[in-house]
SERO-4910 file (N, C-alpha, C, O; in steps of 0.05 Angstrom, whole numbers):
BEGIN
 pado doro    nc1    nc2    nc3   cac1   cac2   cac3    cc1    cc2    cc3    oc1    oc2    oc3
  Unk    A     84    426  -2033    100    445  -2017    120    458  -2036    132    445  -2052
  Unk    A    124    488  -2034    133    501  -2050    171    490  -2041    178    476  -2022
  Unk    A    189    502  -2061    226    508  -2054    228    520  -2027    240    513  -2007
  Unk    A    212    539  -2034    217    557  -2000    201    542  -1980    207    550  -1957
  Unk    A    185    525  -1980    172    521  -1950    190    499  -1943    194    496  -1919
  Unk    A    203    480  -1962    216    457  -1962    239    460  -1953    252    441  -1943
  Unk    A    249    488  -1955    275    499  -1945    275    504  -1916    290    502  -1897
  Unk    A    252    513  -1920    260    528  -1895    244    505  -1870    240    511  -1847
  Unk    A    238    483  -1881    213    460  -1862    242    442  -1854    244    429  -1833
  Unk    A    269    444  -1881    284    432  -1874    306    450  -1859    325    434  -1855
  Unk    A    311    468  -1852    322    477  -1833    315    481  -1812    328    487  -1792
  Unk    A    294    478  -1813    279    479  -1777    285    452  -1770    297    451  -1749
  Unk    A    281    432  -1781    287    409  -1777    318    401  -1768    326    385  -1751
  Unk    A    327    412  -1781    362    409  -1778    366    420  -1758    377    410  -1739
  Unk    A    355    447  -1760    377    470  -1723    354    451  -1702    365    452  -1680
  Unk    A    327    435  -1699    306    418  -1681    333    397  -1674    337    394  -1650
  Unk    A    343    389  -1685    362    366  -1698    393    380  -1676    409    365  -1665
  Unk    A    394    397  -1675    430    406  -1679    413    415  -1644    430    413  -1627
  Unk    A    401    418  -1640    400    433  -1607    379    416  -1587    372    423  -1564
  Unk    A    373    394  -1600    353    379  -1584    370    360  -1562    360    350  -1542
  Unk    A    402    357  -1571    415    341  -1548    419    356  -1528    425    345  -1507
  Unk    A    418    387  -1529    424    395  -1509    401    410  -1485    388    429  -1493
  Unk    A    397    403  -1463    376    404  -1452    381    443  -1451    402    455  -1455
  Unk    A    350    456  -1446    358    484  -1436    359    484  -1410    350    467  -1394
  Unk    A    374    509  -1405    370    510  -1373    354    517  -1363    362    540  -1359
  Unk    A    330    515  -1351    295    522  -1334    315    545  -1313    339    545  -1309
  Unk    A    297    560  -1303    298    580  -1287    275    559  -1251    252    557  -1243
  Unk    A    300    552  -1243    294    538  -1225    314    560  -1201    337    569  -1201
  Unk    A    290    563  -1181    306    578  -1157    304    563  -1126    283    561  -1113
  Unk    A    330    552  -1119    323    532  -1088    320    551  -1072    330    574  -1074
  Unk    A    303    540  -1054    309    550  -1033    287    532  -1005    262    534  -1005
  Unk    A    299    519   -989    287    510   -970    266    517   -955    273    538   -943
  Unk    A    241    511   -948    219    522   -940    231    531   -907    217    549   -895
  Unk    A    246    525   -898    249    537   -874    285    552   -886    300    552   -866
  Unk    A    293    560   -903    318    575   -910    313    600   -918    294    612   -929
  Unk    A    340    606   -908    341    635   -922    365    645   -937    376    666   -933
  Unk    A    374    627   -957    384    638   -980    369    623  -1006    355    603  -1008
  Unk    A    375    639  -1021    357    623  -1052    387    623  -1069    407    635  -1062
  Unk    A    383    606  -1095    402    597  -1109    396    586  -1138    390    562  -1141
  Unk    A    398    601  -1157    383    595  -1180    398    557  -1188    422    557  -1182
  Unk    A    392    537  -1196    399    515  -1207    391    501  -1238    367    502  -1244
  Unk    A    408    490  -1255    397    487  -1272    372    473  -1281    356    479  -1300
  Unk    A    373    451  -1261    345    433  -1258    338    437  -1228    354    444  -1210
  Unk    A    317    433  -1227    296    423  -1199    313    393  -1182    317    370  -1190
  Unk    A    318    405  -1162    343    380  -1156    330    357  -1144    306    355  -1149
  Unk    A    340    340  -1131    331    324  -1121    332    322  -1090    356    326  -1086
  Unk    A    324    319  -1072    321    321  -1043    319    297  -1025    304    278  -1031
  Unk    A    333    297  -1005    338    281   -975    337    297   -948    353    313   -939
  Unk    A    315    287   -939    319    294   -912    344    288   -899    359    271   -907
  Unk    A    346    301   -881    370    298   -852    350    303   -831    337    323   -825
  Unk    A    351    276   -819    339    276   -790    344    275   -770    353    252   -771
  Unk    A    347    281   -752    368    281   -730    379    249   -716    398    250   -701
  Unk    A    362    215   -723    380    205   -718    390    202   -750    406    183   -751
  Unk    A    388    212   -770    398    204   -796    402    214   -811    383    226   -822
  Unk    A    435    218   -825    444    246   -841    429    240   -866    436    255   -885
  Unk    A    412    224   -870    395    218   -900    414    209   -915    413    212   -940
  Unk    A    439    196   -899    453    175   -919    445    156   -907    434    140   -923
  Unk    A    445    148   -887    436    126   -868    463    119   -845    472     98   -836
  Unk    A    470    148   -843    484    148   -821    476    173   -796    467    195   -801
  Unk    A    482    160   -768    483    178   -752    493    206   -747    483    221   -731
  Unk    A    514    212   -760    531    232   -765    516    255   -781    507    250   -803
  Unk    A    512    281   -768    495    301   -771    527    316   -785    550    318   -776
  Unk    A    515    323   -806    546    336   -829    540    364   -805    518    369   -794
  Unk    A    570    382   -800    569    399   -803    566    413   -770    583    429   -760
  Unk    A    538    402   -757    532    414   -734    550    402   -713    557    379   -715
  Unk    A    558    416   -694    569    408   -676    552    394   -654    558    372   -643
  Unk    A    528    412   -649    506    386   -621    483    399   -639    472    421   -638
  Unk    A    480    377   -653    446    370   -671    422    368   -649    431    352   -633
  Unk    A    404    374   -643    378    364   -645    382    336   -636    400    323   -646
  Unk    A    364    321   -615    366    293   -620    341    278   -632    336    254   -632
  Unk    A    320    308   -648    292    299   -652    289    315   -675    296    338   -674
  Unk    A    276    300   -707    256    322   -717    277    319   -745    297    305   -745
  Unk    A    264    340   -770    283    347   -784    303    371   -784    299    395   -779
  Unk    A    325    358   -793    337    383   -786    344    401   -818    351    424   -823
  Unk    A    342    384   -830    348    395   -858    347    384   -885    326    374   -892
  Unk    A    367    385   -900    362    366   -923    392    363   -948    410    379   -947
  Unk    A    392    346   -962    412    348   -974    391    358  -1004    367    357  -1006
  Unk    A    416    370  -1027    397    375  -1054    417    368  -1073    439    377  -1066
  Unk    A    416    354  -1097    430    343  -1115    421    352  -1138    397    348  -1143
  Unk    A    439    369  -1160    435    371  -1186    460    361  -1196    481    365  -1184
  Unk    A    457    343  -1225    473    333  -1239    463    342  -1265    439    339  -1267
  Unk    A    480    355  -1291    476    352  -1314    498    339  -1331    521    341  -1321
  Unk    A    496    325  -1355    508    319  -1362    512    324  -1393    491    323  -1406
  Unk    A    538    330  -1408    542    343  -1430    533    314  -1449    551    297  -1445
  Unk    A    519    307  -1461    520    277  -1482    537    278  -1505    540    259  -1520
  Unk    A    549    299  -1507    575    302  -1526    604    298  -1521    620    288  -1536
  Unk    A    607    308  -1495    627    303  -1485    635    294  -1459    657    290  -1448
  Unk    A    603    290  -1447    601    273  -1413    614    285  -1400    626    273  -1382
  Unk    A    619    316  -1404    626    325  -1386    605    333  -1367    583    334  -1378
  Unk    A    604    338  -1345    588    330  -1315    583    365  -1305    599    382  -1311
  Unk    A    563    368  -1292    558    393  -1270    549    386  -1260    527    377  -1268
  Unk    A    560    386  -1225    542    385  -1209    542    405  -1182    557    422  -1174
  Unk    A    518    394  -1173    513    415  -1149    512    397  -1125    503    375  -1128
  Unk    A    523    407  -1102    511    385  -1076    506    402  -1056    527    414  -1048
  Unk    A    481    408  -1043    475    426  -1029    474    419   -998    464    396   -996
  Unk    A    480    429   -972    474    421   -955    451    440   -936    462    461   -927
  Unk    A    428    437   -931    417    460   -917    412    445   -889    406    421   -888
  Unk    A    414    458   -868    414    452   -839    409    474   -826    426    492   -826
  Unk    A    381    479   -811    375    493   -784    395    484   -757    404    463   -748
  Unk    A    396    520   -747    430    516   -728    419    542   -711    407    563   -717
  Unk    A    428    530   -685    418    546   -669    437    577   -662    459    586   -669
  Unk    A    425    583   -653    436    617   -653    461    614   -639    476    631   -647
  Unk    A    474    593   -615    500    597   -609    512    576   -627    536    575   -626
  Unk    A    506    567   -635    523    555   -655    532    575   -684    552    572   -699
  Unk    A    514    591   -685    519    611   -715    536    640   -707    547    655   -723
  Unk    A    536    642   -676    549    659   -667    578    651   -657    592    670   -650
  Unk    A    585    632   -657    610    613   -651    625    601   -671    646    587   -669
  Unk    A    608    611   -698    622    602   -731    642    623   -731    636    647   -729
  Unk    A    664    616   -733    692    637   -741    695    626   -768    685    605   -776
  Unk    A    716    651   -788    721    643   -804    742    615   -812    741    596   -828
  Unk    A    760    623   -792    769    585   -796    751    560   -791    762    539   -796
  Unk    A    724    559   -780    712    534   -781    698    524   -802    691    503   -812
  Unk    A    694    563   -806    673    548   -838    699    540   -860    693    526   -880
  Unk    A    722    548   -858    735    546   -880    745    515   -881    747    500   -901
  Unk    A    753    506   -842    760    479   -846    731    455   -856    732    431   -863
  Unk    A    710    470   -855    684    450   -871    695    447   -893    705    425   -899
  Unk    A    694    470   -912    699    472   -936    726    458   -942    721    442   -960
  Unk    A    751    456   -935    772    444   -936    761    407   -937    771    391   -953
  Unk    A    739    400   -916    737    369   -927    717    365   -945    693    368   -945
  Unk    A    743    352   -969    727    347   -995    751    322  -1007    775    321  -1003
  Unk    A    740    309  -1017    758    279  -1031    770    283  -1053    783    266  -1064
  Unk    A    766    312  -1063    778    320  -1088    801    336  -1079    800    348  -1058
  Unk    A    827    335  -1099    855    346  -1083    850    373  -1105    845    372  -1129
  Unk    A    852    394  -1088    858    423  -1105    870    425  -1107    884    410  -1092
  Unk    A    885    441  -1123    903    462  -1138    895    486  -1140    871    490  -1144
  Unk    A    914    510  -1138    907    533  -1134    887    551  -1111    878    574  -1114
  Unk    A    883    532  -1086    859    543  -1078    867    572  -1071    890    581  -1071
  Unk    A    840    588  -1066    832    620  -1071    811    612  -1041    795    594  -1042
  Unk    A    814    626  -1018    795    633   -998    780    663   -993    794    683   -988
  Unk    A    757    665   -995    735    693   -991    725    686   -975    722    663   -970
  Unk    A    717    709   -959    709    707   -931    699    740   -924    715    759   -922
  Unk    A    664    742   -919    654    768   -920    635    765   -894    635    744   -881
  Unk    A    620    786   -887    612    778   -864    587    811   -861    594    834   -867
  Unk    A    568    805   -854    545    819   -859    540    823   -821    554    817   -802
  Unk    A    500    842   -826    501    845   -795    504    816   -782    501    795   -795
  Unk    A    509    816   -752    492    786   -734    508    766   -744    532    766   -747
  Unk    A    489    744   -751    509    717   -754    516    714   -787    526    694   -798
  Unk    A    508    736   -799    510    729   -828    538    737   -844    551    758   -845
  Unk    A    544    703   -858    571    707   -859    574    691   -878    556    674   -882
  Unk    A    591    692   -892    594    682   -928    619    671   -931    635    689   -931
  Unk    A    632    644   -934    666    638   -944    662    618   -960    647    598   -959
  Unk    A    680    627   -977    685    612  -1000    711    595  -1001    730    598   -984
  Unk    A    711    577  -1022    742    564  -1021    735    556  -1064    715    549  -1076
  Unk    A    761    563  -1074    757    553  -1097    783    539  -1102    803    540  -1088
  Unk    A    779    526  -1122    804    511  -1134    799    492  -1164    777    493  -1176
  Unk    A    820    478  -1171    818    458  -1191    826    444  -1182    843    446  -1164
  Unk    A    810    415  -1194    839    393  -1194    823    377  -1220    803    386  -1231
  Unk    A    833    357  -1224    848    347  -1253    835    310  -1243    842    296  -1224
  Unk    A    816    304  -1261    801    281  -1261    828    253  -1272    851    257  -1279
  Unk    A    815    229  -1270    831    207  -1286    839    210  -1309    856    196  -1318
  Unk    A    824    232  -1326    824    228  -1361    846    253  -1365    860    257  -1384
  Unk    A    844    266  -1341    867    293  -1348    861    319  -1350    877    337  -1353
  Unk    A    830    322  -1346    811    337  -1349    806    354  -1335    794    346  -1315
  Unk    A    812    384  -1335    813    404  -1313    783    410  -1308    767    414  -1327
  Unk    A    776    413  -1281    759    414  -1267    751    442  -1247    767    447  -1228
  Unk    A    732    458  -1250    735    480  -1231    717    473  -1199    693    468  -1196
  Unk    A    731    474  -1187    706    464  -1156    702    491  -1143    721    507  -1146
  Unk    A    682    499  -1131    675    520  -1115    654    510  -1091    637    493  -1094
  Unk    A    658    523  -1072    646    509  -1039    641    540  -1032    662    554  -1036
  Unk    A    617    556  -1022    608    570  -1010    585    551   -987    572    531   -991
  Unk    A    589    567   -962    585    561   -929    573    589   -929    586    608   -935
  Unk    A    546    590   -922    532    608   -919    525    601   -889    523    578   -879
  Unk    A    523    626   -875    509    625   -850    488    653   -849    492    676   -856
  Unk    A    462    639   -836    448    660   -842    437    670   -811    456    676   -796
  Unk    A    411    673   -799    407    685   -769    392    652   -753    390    648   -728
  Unk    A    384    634   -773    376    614   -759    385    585   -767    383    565   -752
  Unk    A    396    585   -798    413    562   -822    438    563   -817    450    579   -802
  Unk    A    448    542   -833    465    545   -851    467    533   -882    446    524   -891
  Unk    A    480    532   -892    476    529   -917    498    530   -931    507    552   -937
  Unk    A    517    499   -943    536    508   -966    532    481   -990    524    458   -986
  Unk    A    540    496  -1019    530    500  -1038    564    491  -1050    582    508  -1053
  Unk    A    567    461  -1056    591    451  -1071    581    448  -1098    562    433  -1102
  Unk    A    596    465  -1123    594    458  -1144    623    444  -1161    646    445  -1150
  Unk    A    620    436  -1180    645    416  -1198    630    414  -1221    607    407  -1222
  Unk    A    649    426  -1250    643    418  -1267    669    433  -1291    680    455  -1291
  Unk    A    671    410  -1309    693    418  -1330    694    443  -1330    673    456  -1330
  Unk    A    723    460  -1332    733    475  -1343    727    483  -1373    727    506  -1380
  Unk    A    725    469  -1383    731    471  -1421    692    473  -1420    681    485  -1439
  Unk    A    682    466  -1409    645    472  -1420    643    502  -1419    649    514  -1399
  Unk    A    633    512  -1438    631    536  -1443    593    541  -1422    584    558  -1408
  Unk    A    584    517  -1432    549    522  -1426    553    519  -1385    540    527  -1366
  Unk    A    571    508  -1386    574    497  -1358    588    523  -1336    586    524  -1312
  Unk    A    603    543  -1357    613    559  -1352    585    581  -1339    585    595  -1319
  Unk    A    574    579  -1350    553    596  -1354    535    585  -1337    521    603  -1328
  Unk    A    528    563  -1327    507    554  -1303    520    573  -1285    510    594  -1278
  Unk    A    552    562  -1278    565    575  -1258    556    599  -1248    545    608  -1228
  Unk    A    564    608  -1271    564    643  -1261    537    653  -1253    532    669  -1235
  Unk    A    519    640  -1272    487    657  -1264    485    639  -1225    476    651  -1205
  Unk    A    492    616  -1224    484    596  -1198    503    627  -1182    489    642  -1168
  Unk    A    523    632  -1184    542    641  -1166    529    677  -1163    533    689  -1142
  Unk    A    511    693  -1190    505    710  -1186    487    712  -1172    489    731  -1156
  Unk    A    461    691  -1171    429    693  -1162    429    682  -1136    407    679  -1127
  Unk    A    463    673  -1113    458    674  -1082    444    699  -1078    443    718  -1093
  Unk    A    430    696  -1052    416    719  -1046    405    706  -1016    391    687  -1011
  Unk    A    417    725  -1001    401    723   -969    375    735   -972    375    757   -982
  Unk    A    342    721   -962    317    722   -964    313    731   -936    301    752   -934
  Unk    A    322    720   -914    314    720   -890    287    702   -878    286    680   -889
  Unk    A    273    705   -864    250    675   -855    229    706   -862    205    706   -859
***
């Protein structure tokens, strides 16, 4: 092997070396076979039914709907987690998708979806409320904020409550402030919402 192939066999090796801890991000797009928003994610998440006697935690308690179904599926939960191996800093996603009947999506005001979004076990700081609203039942609110982990660690959280003409759908994300790569799931996850329709 010549200077130059050895050079350059050992820099491929090194940058193989310098970028292999960090996973890439796949072009993964959710979207529930009976939903109508899509949502780009970094990985292929993981999935739970919600059945109407069982929120697929193994409780009776249907998140969200006011009079569920007493039969069938009604939806599903979706989980992405990444994690930084450098600095364990965390992203995650927790999705909730649920079929909702037409007086129920017509009876969503903006203060109900906002009091959803308001229950969360994490204490904000700064929160920021958006709130937009399309033809029929289609209607969009957001809630953002920080708050600040055990280690001291600022945190950005964002909760979008989608309602669409037959779903609903909201989309809790959390993940360090200071991740630049994490920064960047964000924004593309937060650019590629998109109402599909059935």
């Amino acid at each position: 092997m010549t200077l130059n192939k050895k050079f350059f066999a050992g820099l491929a090796l090194t940058f193989g070396l310098l970028f292999a801890h960090v996973p890439a991000a796949q072009a993964y797009y959710y979207i529930h076979n009976e939903g109508e928003y899509m949502v780009w994610l970094p990985d292929a998440p993981t999935g739970r039914t919600i059945w109407a006697d069982d929120d697929g935690n193994g409780k009776k308690t249907i998140p969200l709907l006011t009079k569920p179904p007493k039969f069938g599926s009604l939806g599903e939960y979706a989980d992405v987690e990444r994690v930084d191996p450098e600095s364990s800093d965390q992203f995650k996603v927790h999705i909730i998708f649920l079929k909702a009947s037409r007086d129920f999506l017509t009876s969503l005001t903006k203060e109900k979806m906002y009091k959803e979004l308001h229950k969360t076990d994490v204490y904000l700081n700064n929160m920021q409320e958006h709130f937009s609203k399309g033809t029929d039942t289609l209607k969009w609110a957001t809630l953002i904020g920080y708050s600040v982990d055990k280690h001291n660690n600022l945190h950005y959280n964002a909760a979008h409550y989608l309602a669409g003409e037959s779903s609903i759908e909201v989309i809790r994300v959390s993940y360090s402030l200071d991740n630049k790569t994490f920064q960047k799931y964000y924004d593309k996850l937060l650019a590629s919402i998109r109402y599909t329709g059935k």
